[in-house]
PDB file of N, CA, C, O and CB in Angstrom:
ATOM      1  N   UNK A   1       6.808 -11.219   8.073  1.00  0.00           N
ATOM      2  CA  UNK A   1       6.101 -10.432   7.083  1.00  0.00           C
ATOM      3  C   UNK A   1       4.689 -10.162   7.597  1.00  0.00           C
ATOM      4  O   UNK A   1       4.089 -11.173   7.964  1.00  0.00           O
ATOM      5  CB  UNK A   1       6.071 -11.158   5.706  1.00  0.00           C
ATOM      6  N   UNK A   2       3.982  -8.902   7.705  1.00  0.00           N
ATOM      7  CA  UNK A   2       2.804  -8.714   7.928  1.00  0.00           C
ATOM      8  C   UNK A   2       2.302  -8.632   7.093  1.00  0.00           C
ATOM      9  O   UNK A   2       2.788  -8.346   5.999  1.00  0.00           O
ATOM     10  CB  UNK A   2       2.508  -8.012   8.508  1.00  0.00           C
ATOM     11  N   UNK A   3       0.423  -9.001   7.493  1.00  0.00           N
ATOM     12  CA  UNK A   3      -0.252  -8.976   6.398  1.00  0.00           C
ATOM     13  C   UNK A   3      -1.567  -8.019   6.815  1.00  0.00           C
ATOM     14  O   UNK A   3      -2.113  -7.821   7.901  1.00  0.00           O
ATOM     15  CB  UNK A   3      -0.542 -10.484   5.908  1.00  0.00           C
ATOM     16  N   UNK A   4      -1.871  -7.431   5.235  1.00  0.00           N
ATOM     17  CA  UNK A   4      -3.038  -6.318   5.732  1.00  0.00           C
ATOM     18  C   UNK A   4      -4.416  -6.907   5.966  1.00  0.00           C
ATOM     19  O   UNK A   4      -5.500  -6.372   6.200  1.00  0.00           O
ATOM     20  CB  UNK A   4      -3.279  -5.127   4.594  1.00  0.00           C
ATOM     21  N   UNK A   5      -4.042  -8.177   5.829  1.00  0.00           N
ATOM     22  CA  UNK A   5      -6.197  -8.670   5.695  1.00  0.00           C
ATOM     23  C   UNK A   5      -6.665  -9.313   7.095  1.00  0.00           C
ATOM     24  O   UNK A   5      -6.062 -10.328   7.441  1.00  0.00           O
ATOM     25  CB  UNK A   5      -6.714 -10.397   4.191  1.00  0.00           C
ATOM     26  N   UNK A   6      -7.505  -8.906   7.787  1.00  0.00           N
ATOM     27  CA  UNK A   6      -7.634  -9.504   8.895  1.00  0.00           C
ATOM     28  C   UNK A   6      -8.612 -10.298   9.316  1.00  0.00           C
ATOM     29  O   UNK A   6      -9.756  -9.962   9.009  1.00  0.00           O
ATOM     30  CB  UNK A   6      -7.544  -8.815   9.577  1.00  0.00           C
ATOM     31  N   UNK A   7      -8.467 -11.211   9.906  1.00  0.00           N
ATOM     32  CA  UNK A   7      -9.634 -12.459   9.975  1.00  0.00           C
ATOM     33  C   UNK A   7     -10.349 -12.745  11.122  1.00  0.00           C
ATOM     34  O   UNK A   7     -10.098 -12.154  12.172  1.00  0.00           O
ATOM     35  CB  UNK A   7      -9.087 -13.764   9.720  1.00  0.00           C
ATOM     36  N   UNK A   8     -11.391 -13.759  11.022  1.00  0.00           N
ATOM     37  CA  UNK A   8     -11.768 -13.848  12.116  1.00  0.00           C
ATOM     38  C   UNK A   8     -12.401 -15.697  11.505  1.00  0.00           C
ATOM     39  O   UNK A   8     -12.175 -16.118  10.370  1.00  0.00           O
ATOM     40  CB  UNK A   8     -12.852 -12.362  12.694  1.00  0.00           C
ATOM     41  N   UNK A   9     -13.257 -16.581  12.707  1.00  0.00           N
ATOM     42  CA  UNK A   9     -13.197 -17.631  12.569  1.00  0.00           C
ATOM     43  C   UNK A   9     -13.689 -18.385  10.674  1.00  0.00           C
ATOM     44  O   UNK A   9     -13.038 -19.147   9.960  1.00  0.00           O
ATOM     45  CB  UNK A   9     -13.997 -17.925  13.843  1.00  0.00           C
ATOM     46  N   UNK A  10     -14.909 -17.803  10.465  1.00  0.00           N
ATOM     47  CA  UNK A  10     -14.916 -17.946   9.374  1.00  0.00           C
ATOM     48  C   UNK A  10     -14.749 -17.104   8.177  1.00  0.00           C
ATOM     49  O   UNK A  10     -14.904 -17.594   7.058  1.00  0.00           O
ATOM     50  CB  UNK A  10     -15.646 -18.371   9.391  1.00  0.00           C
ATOM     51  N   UNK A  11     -14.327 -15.402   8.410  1.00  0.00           N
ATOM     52  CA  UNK A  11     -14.171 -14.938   7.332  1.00  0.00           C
ATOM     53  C   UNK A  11     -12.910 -14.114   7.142  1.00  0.00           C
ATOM     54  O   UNK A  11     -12.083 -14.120   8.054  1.00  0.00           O
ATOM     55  CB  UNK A  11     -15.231 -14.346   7.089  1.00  0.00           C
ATOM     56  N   UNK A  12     -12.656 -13.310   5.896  1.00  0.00           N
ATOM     57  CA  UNK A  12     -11.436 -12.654   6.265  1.00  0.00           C
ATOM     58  C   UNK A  12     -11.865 -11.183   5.600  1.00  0.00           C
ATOM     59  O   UNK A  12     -12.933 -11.122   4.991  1.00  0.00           O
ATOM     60  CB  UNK A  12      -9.940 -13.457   5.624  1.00  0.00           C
ATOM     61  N   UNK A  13     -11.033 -10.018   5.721  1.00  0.00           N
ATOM     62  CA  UNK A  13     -11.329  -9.008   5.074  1.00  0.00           C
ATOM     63  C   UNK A  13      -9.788  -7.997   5.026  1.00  0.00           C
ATOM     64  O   UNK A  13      -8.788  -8.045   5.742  1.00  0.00           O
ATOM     65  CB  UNK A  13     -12.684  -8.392   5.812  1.00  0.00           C
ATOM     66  N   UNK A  14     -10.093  -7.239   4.019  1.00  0.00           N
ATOM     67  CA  UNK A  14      -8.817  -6.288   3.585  1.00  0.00           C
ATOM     68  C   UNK A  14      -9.630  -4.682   4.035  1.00  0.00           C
ATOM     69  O   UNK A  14      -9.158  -3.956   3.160  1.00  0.00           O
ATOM     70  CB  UNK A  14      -8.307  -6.488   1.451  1.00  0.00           C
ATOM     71  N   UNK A  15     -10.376  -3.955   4.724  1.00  0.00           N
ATOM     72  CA  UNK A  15     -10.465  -2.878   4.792  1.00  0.00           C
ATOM     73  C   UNK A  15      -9.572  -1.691   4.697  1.00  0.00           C
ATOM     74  O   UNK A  15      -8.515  -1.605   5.323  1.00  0.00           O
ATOM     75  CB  UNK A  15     -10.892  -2.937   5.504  1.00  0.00           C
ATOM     76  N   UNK A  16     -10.096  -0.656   3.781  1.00  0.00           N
ATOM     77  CA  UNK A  16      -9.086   0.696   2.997  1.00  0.00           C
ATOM     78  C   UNK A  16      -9.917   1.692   3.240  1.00  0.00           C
ATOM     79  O   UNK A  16      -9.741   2.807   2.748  1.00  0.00           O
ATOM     80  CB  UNK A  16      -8.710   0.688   1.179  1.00  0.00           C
ATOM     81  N   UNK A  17     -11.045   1.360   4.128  1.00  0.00           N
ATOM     82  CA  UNK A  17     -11.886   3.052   4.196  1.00  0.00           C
ATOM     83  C   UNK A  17     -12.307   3.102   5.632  1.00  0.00           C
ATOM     84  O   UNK A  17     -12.788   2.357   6.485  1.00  0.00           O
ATOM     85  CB  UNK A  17     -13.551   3.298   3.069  1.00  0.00           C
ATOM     86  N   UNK A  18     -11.890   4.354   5.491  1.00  0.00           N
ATOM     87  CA  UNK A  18     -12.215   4.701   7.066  1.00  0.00           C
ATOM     88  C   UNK A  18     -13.570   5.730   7.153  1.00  0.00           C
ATOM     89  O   UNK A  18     -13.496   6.937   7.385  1.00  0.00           O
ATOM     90  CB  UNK A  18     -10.739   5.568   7.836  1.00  0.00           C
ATOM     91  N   UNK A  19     -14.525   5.149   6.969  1.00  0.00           N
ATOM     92  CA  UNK A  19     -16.329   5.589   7.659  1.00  0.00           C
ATOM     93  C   UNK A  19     -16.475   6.206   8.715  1.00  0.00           C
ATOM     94  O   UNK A  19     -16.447   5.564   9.765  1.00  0.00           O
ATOM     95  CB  UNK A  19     -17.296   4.453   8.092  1.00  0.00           C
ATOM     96  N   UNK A  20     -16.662   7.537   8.738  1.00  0.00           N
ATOM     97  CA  UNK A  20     -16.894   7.822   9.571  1.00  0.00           C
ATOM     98  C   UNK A  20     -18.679   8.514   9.938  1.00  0.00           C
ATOM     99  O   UNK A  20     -19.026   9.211   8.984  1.00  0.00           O
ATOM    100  CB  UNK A  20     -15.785   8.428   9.641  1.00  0.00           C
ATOM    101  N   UNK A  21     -19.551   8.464  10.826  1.00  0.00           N
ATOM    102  CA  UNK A  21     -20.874   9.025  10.773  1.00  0.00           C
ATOM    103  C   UNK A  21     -20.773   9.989  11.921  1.00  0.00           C
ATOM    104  O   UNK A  21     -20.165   9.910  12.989  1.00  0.00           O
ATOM    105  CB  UNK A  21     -22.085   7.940  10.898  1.00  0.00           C
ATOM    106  N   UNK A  22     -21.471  10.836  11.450  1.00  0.00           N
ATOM    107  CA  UNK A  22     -22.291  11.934  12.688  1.00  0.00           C
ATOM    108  C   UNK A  22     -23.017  11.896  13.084  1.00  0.00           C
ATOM    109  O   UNK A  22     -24.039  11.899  12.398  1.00  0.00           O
ATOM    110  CB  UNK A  22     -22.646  12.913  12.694  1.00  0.00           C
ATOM    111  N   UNK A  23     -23.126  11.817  14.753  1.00  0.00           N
ATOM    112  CA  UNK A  23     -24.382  12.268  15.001  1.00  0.00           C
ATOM    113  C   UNK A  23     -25.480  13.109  14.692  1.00  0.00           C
ATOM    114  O   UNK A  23     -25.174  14.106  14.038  1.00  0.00           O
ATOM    115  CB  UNK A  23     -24.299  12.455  15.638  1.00  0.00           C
ATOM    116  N   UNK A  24     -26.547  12.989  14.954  1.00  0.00           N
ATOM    117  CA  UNK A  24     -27.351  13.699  14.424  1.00  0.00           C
ATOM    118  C   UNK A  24     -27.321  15.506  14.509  1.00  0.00           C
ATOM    119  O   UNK A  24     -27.521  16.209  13.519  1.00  0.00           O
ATOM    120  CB  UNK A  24     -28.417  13.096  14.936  1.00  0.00           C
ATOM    121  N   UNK A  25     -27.076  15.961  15.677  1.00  0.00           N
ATOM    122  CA  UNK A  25     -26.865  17.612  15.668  1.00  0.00           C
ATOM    123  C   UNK A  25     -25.645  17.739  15.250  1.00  0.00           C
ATOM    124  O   UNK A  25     -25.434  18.950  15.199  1.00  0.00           O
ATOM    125  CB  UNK A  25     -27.003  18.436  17.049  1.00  0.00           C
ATOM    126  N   UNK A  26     -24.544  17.055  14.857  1.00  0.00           N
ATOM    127  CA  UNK A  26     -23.435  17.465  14.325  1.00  0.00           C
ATOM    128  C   UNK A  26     -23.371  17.108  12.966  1.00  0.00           C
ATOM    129  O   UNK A  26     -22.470  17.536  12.244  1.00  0.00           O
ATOM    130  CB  UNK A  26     -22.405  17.032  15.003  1.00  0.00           C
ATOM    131  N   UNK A  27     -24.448  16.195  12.474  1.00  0.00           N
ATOM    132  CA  UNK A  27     -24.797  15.987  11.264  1.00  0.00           C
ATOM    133  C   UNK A  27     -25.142  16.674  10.348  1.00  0.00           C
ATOM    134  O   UNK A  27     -24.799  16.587   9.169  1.00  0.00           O
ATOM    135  CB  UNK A  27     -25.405  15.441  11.253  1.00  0.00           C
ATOM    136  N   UNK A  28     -26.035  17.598  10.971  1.00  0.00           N
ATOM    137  CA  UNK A  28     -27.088  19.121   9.885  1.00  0.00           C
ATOM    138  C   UNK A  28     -26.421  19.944   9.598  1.00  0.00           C
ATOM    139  O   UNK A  28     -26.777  20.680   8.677  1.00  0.00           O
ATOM    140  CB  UNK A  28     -28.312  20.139  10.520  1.00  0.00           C
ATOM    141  N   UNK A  29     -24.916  20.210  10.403  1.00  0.00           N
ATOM    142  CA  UNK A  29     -24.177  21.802  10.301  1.00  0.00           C
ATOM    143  C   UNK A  29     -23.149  20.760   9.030  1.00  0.00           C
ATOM    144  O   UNK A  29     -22.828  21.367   8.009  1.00  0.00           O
ATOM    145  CB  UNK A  29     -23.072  22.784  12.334  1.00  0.00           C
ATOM    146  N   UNK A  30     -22.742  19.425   9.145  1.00  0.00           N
ATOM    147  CA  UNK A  30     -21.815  19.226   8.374  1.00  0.00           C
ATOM    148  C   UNK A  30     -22.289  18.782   7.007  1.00  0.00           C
ATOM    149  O   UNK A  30     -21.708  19.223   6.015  1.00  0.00           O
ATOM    150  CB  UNK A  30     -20.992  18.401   8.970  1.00  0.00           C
ATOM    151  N   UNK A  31     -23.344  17.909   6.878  1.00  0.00           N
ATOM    152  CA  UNK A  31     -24.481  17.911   5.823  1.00  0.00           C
ATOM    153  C   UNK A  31     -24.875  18.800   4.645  1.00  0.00           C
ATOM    154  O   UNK A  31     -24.854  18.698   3.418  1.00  0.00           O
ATOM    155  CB  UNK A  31     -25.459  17.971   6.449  1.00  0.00           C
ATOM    156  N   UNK A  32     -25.378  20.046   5.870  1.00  0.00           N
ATOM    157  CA  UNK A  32     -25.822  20.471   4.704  1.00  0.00           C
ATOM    158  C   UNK A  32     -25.214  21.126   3.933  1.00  0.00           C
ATOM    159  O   UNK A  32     -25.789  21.508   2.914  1.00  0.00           O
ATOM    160  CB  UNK A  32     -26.658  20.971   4.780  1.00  0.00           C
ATOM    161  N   UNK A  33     -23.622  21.526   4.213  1.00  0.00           N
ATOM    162  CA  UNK A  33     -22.558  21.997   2.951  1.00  0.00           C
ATOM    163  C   UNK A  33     -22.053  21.367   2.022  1.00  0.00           C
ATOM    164  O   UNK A  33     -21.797  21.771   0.888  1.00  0.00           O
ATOM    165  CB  UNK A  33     -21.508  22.401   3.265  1.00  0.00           C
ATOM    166  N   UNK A  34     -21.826  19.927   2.661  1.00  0.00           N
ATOM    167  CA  UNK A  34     -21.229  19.182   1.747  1.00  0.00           C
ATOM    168  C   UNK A  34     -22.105  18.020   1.269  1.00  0.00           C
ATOM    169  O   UNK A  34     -21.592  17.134   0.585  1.00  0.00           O
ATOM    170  CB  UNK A  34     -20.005  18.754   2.271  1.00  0.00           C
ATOM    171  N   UNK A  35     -23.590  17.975   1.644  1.00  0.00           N
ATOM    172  CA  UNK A  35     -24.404  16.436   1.396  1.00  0.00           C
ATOM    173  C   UNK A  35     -24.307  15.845  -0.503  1.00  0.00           C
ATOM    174  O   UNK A  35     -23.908  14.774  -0.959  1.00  0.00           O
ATOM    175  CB  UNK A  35     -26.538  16.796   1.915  1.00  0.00           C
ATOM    176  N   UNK A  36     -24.771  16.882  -1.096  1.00  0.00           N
ATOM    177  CA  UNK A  36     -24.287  16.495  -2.459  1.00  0.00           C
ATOM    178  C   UNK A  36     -22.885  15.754  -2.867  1.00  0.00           C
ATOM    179  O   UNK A  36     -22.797  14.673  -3.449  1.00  0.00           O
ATOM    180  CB  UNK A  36     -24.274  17.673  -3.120  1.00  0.00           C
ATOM    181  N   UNK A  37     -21.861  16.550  -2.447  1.00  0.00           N
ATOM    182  CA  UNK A  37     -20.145  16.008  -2.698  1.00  0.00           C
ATOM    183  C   UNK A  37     -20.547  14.829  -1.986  1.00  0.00           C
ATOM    184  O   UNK A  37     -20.693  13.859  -2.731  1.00  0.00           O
ATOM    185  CB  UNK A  37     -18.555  16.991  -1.920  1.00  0.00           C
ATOM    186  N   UNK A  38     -20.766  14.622  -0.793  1.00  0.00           N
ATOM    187  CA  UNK A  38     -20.255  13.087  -0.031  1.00  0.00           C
ATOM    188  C   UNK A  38     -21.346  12.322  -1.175  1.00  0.00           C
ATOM    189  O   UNK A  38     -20.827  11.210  -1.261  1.00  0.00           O
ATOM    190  CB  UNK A  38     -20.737  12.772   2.223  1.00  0.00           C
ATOM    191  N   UNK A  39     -22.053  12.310  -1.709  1.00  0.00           N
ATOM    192  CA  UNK A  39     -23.190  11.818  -2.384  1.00  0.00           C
ATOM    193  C   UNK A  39     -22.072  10.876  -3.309  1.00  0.00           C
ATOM    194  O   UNK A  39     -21.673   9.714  -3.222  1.00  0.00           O
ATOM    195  CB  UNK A  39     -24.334  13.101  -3.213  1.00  0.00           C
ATOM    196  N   UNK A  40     -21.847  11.800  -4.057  1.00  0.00           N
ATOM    197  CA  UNK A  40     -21.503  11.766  -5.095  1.00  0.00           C
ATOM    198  C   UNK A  40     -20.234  10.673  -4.959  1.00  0.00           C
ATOM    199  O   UNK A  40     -20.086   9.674  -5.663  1.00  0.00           O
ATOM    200  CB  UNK A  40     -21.329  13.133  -5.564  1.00  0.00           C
ATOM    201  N   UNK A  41     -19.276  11.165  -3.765  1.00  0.00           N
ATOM    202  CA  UNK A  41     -17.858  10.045  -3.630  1.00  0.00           C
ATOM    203  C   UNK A  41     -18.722   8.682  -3.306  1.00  0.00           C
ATOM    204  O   UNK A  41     -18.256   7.605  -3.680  1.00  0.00           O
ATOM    205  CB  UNK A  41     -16.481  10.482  -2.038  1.00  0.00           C
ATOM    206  N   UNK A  42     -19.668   8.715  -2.783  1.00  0.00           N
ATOM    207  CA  UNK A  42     -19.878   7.420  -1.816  1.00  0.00           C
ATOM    208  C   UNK A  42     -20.645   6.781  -3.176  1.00  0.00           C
ATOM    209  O   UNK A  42     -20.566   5.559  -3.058  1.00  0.00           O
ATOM    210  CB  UNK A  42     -20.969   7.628  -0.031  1.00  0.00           C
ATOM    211  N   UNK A  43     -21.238   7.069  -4.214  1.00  0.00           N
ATOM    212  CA  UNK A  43     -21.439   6.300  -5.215  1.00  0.00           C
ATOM    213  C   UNK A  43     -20.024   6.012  -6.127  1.00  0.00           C
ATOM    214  O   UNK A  43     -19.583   4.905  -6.438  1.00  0.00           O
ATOM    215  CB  UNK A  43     -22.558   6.952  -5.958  1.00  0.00           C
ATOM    216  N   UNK A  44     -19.563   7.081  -6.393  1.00  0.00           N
ATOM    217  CA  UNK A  44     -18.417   6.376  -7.172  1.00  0.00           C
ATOM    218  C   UNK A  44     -17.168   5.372  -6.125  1.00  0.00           C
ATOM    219  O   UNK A  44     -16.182   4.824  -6.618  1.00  0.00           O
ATOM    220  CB  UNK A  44     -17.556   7.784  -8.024  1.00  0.00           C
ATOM    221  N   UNK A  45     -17.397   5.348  -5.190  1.00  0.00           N
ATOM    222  CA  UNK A  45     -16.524   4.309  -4.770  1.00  0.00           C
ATOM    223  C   UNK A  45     -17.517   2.959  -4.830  1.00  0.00           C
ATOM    224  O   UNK A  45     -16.902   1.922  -5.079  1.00  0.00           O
ATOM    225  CB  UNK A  45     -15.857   4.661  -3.209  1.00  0.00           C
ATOM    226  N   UNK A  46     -18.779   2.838  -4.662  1.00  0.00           N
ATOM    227  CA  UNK A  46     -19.608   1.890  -4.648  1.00  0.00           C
ATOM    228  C   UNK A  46     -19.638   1.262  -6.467  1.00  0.00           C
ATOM    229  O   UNK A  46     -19.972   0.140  -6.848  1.00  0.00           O
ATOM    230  CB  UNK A  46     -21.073   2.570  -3.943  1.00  0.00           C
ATOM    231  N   UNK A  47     -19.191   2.380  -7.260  1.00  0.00           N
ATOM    232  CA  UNK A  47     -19.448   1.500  -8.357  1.00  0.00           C
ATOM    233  C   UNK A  47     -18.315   0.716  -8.806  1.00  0.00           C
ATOM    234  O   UNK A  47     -18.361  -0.264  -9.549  1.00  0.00           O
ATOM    235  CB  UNK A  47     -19.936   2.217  -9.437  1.00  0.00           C
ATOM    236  N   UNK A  48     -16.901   1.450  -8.078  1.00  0.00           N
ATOM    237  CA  UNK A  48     -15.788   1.150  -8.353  1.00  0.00           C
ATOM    238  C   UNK A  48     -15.334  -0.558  -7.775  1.00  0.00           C
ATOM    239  O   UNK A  48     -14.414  -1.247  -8.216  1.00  0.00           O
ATOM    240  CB  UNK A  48     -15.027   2.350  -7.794  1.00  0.00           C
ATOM    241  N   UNK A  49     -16.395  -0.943  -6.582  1.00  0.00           N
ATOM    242  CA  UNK A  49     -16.068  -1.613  -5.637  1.00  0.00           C
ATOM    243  C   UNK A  49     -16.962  -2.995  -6.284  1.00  0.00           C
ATOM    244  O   UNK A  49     -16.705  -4.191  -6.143  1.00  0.00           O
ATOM    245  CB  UNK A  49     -16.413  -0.877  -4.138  1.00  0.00           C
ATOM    246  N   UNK A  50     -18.093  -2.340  -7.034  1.00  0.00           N
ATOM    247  CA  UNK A  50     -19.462  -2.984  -7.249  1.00  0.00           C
ATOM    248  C   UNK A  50     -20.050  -3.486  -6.279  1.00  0.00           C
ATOM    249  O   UNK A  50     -21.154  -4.010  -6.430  1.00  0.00           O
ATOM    250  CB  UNK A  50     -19.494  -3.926  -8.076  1.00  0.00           C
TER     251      UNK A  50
END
């Protein structure tokens, strides 16, 4: 049976999000269309998560 949480010596974790960042010149063209929307998901998953 596999398991999804993966460990290491003293801790363990279940990760479900895949983060991704831009560099900075590929940042401004993708930013500035969508900077509000990503705003907005990345708080409601933060409140969801607390």
């Amino acid at each position: 049976m596999s398991s999804d949480t993966n460990s290491l010596a003293h801790t363990k974790w279940n990760c479900k999000y895949h983060i991704v960042f831009a560099p900075k010149y590929r940042r401004q063209v993708i930013y500035g269309k969508i900077k509000k929307d990503i705003g907005i998901i990345l708080r409601q998953l933060c409140e969801r998560k607390g």
